[in-house]
C-alpha positions in Angstrom: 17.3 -18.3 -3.9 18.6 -16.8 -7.1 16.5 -14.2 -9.2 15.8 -16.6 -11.8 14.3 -19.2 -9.1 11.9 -16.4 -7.3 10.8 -14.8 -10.7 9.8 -18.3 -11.5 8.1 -18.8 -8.2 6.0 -15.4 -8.7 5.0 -16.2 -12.2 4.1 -19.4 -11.3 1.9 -17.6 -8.2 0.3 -15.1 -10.4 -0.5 -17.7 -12.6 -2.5 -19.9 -10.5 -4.0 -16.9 -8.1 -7.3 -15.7 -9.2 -6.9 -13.4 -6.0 -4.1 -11.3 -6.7 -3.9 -7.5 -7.7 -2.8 -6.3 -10.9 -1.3 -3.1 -9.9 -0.2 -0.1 -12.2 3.6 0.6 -12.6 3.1 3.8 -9.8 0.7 5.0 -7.7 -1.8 8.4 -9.0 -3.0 11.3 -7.0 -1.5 11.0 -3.7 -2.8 13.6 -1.2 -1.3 14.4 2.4 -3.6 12.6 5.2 -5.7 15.3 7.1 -4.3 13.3 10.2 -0.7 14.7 9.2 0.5 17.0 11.4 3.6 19.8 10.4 6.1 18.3 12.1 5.8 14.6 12.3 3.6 11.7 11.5 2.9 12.8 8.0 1.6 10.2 5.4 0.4 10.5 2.1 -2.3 8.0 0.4 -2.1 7.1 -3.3 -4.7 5.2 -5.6 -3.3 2.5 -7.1 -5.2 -0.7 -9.2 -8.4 -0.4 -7.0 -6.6 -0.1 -3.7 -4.0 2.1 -1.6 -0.6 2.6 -1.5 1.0 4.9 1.5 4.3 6.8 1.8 6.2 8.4 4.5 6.0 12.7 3.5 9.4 13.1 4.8 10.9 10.0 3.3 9.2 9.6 -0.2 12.6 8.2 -1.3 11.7 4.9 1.1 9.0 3.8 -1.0 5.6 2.5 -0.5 3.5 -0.1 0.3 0.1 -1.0 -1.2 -3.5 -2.7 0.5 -5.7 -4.3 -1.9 -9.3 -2.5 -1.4 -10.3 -4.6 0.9 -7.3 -4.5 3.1 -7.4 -0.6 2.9 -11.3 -0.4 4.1 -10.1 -2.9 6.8 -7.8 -1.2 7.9 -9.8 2.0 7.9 -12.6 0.6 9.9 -9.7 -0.1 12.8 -8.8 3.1 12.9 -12.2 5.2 13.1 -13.2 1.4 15.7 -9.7 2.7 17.6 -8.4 -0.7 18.1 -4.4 1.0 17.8 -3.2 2.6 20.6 -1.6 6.0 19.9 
């Protein structure tokens, strides 16, 4: 699929979804999770649109992804529930 065809295929997405996330260019304020430890396993959460986006510390270069609000608060109820083995 060439770029032309798949930026067709998004506008025509955002268009017709009423449930999609308008997210701002970058995410703000990220701050290192208290979970982090100093030598590995180190994430950083960012606010972005009304959601979440989450890096890698070591690898910032690799990018991010984002969780609409409800995803993220999802996602957080797992995690204090402990349904992910360590």
């Amino acid at each position: 699929m060439g770029p032309a065809v798949s930026s067709k295929l998004i506008a025509d997405v955002i268009k017709e979804g009423d449930d999609i996330m308008t997210l701002p260019r970058e995410p703000k304020n990220w701050r290192k999770s208290s979970r982090s430890t100093q030598t590995d396993n180190c994430v950083e959460v960012g606010r972005i649109g009304d959601g979440a986006a989450v890096r890698d510390t070591k690898d910032r270069a690799a990018g991010y992804f984002t969780a609409s609000a409800g995803q993220w608060s999802a996602f957080i109820a797992a995690v204090k529930g402990d349904r992910f083995e360590v």
